[in-house]
N, C-alpha and C positions, 0 to 999 in steps of 0.2 A: 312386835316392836322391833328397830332397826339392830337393837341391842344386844336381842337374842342369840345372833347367830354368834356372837363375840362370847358370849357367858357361857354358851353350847361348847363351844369348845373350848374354852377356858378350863371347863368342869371335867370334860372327857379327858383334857392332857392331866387331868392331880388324879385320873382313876389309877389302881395298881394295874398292873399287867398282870395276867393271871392265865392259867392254863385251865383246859374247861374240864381237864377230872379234878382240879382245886377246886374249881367254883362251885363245883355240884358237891365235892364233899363239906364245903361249908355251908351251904346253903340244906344238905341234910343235918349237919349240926343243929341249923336254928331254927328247922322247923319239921325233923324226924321222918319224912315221906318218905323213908327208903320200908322204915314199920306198916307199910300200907302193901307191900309186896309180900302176904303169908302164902303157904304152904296150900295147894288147894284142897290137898286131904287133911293132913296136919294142923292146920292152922297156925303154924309155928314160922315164926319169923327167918329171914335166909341167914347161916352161920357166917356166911363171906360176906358183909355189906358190899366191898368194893368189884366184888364179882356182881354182884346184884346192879351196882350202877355200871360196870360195864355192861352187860346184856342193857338196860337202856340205852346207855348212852350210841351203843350199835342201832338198834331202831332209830334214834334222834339224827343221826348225822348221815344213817342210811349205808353206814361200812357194813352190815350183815355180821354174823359170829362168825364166819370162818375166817373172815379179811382181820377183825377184832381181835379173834385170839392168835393172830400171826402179831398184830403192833403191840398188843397189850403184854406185860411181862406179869406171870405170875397166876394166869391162866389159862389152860389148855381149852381145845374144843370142846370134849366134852363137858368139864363143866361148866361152860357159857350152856350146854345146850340144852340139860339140866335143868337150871336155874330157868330159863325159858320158857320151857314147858309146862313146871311145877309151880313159879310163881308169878310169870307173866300174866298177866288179864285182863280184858277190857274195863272191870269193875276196879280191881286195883291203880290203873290208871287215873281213872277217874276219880278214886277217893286223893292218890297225891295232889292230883293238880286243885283240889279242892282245900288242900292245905296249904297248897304255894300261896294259891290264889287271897285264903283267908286270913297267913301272913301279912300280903301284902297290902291287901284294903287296909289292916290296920296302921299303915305309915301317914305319918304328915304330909311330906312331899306326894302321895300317892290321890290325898283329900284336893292337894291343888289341880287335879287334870281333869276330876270331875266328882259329883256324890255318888257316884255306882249306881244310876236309877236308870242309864239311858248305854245301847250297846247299840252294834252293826255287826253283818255278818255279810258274806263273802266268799265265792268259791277258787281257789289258786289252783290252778293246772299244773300235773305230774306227767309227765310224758313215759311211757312203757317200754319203746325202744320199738323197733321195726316198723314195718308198715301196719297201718290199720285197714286200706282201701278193699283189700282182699275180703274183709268180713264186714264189709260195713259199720264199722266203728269210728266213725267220721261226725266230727262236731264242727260244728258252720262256724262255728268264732276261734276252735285251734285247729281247724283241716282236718286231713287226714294221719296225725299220728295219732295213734294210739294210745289212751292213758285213763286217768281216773284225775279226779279233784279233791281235795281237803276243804271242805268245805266246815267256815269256822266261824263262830262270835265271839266278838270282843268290846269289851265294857268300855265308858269312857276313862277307865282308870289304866286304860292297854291291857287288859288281863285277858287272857283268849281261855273263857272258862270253857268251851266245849268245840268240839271237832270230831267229822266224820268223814269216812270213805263216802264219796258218791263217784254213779258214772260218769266217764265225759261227757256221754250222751242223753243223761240225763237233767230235764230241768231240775233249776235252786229250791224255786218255792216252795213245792213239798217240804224242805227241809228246815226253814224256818222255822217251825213250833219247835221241833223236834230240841233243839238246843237252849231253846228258852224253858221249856219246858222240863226238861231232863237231866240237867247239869246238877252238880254236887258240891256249891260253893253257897254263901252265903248271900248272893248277890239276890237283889230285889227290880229288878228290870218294869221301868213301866212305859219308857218309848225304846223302838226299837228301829234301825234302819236299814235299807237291803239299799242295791241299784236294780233295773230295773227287772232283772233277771231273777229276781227273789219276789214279786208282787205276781201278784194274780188275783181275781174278784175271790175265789175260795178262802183265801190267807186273807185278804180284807174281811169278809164274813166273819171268820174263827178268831179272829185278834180279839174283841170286844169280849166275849165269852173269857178273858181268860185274864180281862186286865190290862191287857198290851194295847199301849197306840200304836200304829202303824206309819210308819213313813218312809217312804220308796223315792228315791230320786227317778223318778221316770223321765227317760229320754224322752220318749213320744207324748208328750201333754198336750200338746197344742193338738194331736189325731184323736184323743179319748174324749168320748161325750159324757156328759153331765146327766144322771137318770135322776128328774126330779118326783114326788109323791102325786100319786093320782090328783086332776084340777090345781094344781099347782100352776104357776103362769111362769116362764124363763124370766120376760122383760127385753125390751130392745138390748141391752148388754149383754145379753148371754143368748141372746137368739137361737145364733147360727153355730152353739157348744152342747145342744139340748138332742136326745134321743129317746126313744121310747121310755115310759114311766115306768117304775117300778111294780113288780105286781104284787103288789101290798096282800091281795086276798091269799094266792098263792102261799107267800109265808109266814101265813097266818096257818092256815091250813095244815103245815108241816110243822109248824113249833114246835110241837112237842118231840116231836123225831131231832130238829137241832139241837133239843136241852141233851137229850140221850146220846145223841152222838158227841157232843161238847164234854160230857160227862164220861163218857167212855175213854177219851184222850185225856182227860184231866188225871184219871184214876190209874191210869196206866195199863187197861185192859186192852186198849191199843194202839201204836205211836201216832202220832198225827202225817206223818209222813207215808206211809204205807192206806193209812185211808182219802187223804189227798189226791194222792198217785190213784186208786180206786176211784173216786167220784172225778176225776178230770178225763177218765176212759169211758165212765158210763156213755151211755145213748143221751141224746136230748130228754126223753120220756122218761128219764129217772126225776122222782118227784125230790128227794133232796136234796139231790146237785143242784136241779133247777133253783131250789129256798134258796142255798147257800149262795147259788149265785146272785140271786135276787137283792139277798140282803147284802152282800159284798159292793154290789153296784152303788149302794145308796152308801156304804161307808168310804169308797172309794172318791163320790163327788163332793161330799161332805171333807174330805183330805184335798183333793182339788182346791176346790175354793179357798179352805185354811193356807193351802200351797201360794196361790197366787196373790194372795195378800201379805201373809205373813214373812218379811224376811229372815226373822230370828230363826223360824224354822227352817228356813231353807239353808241357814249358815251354820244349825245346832247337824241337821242331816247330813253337810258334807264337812262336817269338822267329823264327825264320828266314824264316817266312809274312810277320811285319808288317816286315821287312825288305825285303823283295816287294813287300809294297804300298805304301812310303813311295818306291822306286824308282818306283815306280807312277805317284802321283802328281807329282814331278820330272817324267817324260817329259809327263805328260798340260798340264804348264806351260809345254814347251819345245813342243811339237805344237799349237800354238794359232791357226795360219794358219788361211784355209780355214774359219773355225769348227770348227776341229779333225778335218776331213770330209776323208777319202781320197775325191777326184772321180775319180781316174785307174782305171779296171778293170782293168786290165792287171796280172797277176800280175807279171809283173817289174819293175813301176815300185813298186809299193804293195813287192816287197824290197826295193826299195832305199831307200826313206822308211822301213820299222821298223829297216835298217842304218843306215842315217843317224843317226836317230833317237837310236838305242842305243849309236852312236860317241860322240856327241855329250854321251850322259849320263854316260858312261865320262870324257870330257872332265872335265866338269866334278867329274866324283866325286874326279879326279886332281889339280885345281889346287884344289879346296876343305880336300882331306886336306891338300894339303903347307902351305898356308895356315894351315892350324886347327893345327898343329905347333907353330908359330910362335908363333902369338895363343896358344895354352892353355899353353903356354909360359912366355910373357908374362906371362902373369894368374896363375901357379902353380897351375894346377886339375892335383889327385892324377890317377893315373891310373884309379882306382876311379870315379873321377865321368867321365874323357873316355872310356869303353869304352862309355857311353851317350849321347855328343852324333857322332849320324850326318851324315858329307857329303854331304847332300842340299838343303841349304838354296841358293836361288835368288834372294831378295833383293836381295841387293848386287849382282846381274849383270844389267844393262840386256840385255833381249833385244828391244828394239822400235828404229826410227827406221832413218835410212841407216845401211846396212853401210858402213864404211869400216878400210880395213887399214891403220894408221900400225905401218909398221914400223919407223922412226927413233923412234918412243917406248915403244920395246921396251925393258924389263931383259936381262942378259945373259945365257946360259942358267945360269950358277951363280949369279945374284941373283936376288934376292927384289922385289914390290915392298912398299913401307912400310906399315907397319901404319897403322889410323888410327888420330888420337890420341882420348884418352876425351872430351874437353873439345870436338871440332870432329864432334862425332856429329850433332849437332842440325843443325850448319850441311850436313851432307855430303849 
């Protein structure tokens, strides 16, 4: 509505200013995720909380601990480096942003942007720094630098429940299940959307086994053929959209090998991403890539058709996509160290800066919502017009200068802090 963009920021100027070591230590106030970082032998929680959110907050904004413990006062290298070691972890990440996440589903304003049944997912390019041409590390849609991707889902409520390191070079789709599958929030996902870099007949196949619809904004629709069931007839409408039939006997043949391999991904005895990437190398003559794809095909034109009819759908998939990329851009604000350049090669530092990262935007997605409740509140914007103003806005949150954690000028964790007033905007 025209109204929006007036209430949008009407809302954004009554937020507090805030500094982003406040933010995160209130936002561990109301919902304790710094208890999710124990001891990996010990199992005992970090004695420094605020050391504990600086070693994140390094990962999230990508200053590293040596650059951190130079701005931060109060603690030295070593024990940022420490607390890194001992209680940094892919699983511990995971379990916060699971508590951010199951926070914030529970808000009212969070129920207006969608019921958390439907998400998209998405790869944002990192660049490494140097050349890549030398070693052939060259992706046809970023050239030739060098880097890695974050590749991430995000629910219709903006929540970015899960993220991972992928290559540049390497395709999305694989990684599709992988995040619906494996995340640690309470969310119940049952459509899902990629562009068109995330579809492939394999991921059309494996969605149904698992509950997932599938829906891909595919660029190229009008070049994909339609595979209809054996004796089936297209019709003059669809003539000239129709390719060879499905070969029904074929995955019939293999079923039982797809319940087992569906089975094997479900239970966790292997990711879906790593057996993907396997069945998209085999040879032709592999007999359940062939099923998989078999059956992908017939799920694929069956989504066609639904596509080319249906408009809700194609406005539910690209509302959920620029949901994706407005989360997008938030990380690519908060990732601004470094010239926004992963230097570190090491696969397990580069997870832990997109977990970082990704806690961190969770973060802010959490104290922005409870915030804007307030202010839209305030200002009496219907709920018709706040289902369109997203917590994504970064503005009002200083993310540059010394870290410093004043915990004595913390609100409590059932207070709020003050709105600002309409008249001291200018001055603020």
């Amino acid at each position: 509505p025209p109204a929006t963009e007036i209430a949008r920021r009407a809302a954004y100027d009554r937020l507090p200013r805030v500094k982003i070591t406040d933010l995160l230590l209130e936002v561990d106030a109301w919902t304790g995720f710094s208890e999710c970082f124990i001891h990996r032998r010990s199992g005992r929680e970090a004695d420094d909380r605020n050391a504990l959110l600086t070693v994140i907050l390094a990962d999230g904004i990508n200053l590293g601990l040596t650059r951190m413990a130079e701005t931060c006062r109060g603690a030295s290298l070593r024990q940022l480096a420490h607390l890194h070691d001992w209680h940094i972890s892919e699983a511990a990440y995971g379990e916060a942003l699971g508590r951010l996440i199951d926070a914030h589903r529970a808000m009212p304003l969070a129920a207006l942007w969608g019921d958390g049944t439907t998400s998209s997912s998405d790869g944002q390019q990192f660049h490494a720094g140097g050349r890549g041409a030398a070693i052939g590390d060259i992706n046809a849609r970023s050239g030739n630098e060098p880097g890695v991707a974050f590749y991430t889902h995000v629910s219709d409520r903006y929540d970015p429940f899960a993220s991972r390191v992928i290559a540049a070079t390497a395709g999305e789709a694989p990684y599709v299940l992988d995040g619906l599958l494996y995340h640690q929030t309470g969310l119940t996902i049952e459509e899902h959307y990629t562009d068109t870099g995330g579809a492939s007949d394999h991921v059309f196949g494996l969605m149904p086994f698992f509950g997932y619809r599938f829906a891909p904004r595919l660029r190229d629709i009008k070049e994909r053929r339609l595979h209809l069931l054996p004796g089936q007839e297209s019709g003059p409408l669809l003539a000239g959209m129709t390719a060879e039939p499905i070969a029904l006997g074929h995955v019939a043949a293999h079923w039982d090998e797809l319940l087992r391999f569906a089975t094997s991904i479900r239970t966790g005895t292997v990711t879906a991403s790593a057996m993907l990437r396997r069945l998209s190398a085999y040879p032709r003559q592999n007999g359940l890539a062939l099923a998989l794809r078999e059956l992908g095909r017939l799920e694929r034109s069956i989504f066609m058709l639904d596509w080319l009819r249906d408009i809700d759908l194609r406005r539910r998939t690209q509302a959920g996509l620029n949901k994706g990329e407005a989360r997008n851009a938030l990380a690519r604000a908060l990732f601004f160290n470094q010239l926004g350049e992963l230097r570190d090669r090491r696969f397990e530092n580069q997870t832990y800066r997109a977990s970082g990262l990704n806690l961190l935007v969770a973060a802010i997605i959490l104290w922005n919502t409870r915030y804007l409740e307030m202010a839209l509140a305030d200002i009496g914007t219907a709920d018709e017009i706040a289902r369109h103003i997203a917590p994504l806005g970064w503005e009002h949150i200083s993310l540059t200068g010394d870290y410093s954690w004043n915990v004595e000028d913390q609100p409590d964790p059932d207070a709020l802090r003050p709105l600002r007033a309409v008249n001291s905007l200018l001055a603020a």
